[in-house]
BALOBA-1460 file (C-alpha; in Angstrom, 3 decimals):
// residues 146
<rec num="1" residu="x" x="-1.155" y="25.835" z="15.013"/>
<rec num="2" residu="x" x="-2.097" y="27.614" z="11.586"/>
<rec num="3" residu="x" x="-4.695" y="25.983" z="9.359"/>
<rec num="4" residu="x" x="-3.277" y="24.579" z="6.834"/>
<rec num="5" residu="x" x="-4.901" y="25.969" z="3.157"/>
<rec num="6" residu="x" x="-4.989" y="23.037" z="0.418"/>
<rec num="7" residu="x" x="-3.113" y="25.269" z="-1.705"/>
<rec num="8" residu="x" x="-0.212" y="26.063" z="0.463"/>
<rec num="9" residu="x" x="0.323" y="21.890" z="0.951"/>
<rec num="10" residu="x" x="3.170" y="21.100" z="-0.969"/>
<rec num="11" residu="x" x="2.130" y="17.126" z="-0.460"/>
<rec num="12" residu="x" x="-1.169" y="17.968" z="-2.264"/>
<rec num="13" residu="x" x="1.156" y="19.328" z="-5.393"/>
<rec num="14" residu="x" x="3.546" y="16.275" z="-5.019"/>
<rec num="15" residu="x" x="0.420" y="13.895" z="-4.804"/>
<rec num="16" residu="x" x="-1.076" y="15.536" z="-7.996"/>
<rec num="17" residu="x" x="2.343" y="15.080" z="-9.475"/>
<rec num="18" residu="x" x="2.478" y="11.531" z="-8.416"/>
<rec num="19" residu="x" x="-0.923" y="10.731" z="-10.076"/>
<rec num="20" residu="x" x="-0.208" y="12.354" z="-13.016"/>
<rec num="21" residu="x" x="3.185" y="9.930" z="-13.703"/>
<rec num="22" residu="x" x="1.279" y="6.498" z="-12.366"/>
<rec num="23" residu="x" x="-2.260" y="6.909" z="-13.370"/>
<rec num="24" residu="x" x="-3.399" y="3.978" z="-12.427"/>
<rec num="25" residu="x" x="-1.966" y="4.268" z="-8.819"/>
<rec num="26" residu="x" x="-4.865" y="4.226" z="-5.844"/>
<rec num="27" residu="x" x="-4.876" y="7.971" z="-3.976"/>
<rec num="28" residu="x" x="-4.146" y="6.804" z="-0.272"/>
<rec num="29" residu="x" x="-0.950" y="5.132" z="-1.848"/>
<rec num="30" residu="x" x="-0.067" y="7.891" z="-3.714"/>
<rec num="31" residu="x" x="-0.702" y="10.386" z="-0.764"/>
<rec num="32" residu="x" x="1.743" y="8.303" z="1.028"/>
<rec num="33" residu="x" x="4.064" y="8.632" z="-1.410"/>
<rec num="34" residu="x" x="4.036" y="12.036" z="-0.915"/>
<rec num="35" residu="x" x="4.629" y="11.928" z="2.764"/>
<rec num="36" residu="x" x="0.960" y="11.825" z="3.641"/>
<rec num="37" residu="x" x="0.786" y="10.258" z="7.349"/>
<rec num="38" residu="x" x="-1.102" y="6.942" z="6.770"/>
<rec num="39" residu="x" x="-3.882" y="8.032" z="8.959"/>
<rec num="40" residu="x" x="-3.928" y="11.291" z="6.794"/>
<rec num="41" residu="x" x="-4.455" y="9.152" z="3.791"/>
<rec num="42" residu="x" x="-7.103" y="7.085" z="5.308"/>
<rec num="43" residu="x" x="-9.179" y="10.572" z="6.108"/>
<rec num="44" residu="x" x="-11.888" y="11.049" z="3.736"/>
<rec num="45" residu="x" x="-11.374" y="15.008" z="3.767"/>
<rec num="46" residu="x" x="-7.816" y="14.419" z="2.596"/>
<rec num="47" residu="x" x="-8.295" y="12.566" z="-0.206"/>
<rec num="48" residu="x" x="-11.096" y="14.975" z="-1.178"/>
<rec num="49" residu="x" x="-8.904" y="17.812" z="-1.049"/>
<rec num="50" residu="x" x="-6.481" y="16.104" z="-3.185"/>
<rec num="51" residu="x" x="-9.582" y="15.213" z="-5.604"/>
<rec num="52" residu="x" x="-10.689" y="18.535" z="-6.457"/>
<rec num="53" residu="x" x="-7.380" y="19.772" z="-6.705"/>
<rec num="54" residu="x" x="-7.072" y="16.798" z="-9.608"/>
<rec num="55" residu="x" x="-10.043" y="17.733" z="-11.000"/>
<rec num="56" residu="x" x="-9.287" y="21.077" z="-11.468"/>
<rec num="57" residu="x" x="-6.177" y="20.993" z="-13.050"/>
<rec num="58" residu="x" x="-7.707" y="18.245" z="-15.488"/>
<rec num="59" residu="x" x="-10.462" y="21.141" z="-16.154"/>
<rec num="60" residu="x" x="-7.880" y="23.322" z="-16.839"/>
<rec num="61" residu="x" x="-5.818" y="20.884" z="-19.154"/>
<rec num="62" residu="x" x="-8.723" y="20.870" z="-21.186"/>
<rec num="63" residu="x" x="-9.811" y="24.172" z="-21.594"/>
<rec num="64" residu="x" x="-6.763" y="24.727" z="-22.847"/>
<rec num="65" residu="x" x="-6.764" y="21.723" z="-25.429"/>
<rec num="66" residu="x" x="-10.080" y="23.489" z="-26.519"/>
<rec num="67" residu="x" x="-10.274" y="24.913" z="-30.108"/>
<rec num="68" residu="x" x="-11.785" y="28.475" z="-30.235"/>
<rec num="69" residu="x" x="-15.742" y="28.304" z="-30.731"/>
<rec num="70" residu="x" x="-15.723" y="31.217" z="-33.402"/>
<rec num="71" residu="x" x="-13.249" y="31.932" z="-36.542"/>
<rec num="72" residu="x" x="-13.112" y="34.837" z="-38.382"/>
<rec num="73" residu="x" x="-11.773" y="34.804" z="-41.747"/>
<rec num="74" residu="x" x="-11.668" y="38.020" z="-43.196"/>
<rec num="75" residu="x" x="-10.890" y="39.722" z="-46.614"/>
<rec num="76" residu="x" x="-11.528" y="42.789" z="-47.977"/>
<rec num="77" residu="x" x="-14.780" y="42.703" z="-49.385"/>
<rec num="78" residu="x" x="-15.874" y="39.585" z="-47.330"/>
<rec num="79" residu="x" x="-16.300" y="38.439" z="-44.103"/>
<rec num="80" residu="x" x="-17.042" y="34.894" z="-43.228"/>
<rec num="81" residu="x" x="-17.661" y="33.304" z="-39.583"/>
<rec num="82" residu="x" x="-17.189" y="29.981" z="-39.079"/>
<rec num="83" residu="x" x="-18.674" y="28.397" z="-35.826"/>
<rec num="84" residu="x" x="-17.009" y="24.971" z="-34.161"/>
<rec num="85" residu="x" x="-19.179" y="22.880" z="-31.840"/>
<rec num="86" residu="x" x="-17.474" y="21.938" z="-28.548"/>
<rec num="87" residu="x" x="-16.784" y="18.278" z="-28.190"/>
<rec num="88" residu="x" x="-18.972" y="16.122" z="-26.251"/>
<rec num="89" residu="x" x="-17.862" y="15.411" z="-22.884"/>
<rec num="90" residu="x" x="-16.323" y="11.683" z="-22.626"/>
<rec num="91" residu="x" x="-17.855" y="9.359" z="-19.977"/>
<rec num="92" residu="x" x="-16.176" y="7.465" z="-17.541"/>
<rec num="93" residu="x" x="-16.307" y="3.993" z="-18.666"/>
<rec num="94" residu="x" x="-18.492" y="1.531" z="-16.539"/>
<rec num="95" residu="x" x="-16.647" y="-1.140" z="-14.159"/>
<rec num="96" residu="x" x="-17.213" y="-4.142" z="-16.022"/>
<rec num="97" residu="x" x="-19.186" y="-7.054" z="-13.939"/>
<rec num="98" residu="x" x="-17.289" y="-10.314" z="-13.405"/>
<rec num="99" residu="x" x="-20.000" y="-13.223" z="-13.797"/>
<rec num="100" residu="x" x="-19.322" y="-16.201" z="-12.219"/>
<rec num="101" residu="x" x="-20.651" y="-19.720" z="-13.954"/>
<rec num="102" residu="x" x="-23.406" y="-21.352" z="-12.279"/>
<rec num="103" residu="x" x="-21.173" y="-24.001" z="-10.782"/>
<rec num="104" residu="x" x="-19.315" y="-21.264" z="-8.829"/>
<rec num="105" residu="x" x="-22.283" y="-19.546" z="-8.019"/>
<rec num="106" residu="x" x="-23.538" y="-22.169" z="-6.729"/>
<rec num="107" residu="x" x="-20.705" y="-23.107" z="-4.570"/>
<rec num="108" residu="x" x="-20.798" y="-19.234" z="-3.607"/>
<rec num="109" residu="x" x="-24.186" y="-19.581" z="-2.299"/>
<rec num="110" residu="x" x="-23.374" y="-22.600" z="-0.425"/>
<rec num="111" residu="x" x="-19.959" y="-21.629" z="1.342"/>
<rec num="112" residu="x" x="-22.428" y="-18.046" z="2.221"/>
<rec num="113" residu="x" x="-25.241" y="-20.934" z="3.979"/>
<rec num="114" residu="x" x="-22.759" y="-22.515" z="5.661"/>
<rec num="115" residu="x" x="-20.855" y="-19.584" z="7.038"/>
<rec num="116" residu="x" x="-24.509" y="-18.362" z="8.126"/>
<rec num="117" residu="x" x="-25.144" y="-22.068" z="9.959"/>
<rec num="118" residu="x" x="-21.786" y="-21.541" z="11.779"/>
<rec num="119" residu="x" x="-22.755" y="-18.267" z="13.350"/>
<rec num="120" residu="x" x="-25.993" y="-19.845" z="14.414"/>
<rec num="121" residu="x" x="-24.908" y="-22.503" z="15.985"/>
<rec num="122" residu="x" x="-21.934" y="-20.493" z="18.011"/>
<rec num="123" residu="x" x="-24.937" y="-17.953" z="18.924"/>
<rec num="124" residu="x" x="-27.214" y="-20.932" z="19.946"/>
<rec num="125" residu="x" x="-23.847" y="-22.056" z="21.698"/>
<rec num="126" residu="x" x="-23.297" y="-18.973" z="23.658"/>
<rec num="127" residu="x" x="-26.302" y="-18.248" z="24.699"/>
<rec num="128" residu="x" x="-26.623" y="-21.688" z="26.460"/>
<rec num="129" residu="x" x="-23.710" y="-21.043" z="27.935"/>
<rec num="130" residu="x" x="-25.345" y="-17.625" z="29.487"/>
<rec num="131" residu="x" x="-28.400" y="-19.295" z="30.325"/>
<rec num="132" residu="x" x="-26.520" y="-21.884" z="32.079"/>
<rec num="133" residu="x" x="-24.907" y="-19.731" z="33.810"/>
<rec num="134" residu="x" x="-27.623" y="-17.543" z="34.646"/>
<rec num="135" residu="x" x="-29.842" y="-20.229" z="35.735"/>
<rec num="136" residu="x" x="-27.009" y="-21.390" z="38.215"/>
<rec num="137" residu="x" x="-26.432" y="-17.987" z="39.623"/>
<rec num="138" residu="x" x="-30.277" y="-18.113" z="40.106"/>
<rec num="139" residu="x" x="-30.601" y="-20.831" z="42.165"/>
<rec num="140" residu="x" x="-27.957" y="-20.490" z="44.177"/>
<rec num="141" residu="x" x="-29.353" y="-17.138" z="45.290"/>
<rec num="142" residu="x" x="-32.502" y="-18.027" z="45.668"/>
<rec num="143" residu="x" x="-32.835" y="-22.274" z="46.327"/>
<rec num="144" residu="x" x="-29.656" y="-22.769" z="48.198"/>
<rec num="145" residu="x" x="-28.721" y="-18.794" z="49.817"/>
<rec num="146" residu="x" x="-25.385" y="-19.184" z="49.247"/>
């Protein structure tokens, strides 16, 4: 079977499309919108073929939004340059942090201990249960030759 280039997938193009209409739409969903197999869209190599591919054409989109850096204005005696800056490049805004109150917090912290004392005591639980059984298995072997 030939290997498949990112830029002959037509799902890559209809995934781009798809993120360009919902923005705000998560990439494996989108990918399986565009007839993505659902394992396909779990694979991290997928999604990063789709991201560059998004990246680039948002590159592109704003080179071309870009004003020229130089203008000439000319005249016949004169010639004046004028000399644009680029614009700054925008940051991605920061996920804002949800901060609980110390009442939930607390009760957080608690359901987390208590969880925690559950595990212990079905470890402590099982491995009486093996010991049990191991000291049985023991002593019949070895006490009782059975």
């Amino acid at each position: 079977m030939p290997k498949v280039r990112d830029h002959d997938d037509s799902r890559v193009k209809a995934t781009l499309r798809i993120m360009e209409a919902n923005p705000n739409l998560l990439l494996p969903a989108a990918m399986r919108a565009a007839k993505f197999t659902i394992e396909e869209s779990k694979l991290q190599k997928f999604q990063q073929r789709v991201r560059r591919r998004l990246l680039k054409k948002q590159e592109q989109q704003q080179q071309q939004l870009q004003p020229p850096t130089n203008i000439t204005i000319g005249a016949d005696s004169s010639v004046s340059t004028l000399s644009t800056t680029t614009p700054t490049p925008q940051h991605k805004a920061k996920a804002i942090r949800v901060r609980h109150t110390s009442s939930a917090t607390q009760q957080i912290r608690q359901n987390k201990l208590i969880t925690k004392n559950k595990h212990k005591a079905a470890e402590r639980y099982r491995n009486r249960i093996d010991f049990t059984t191991y000291l049985l298995h023991y002593l019949d072997h070895h006490y009782f030759n059975v």
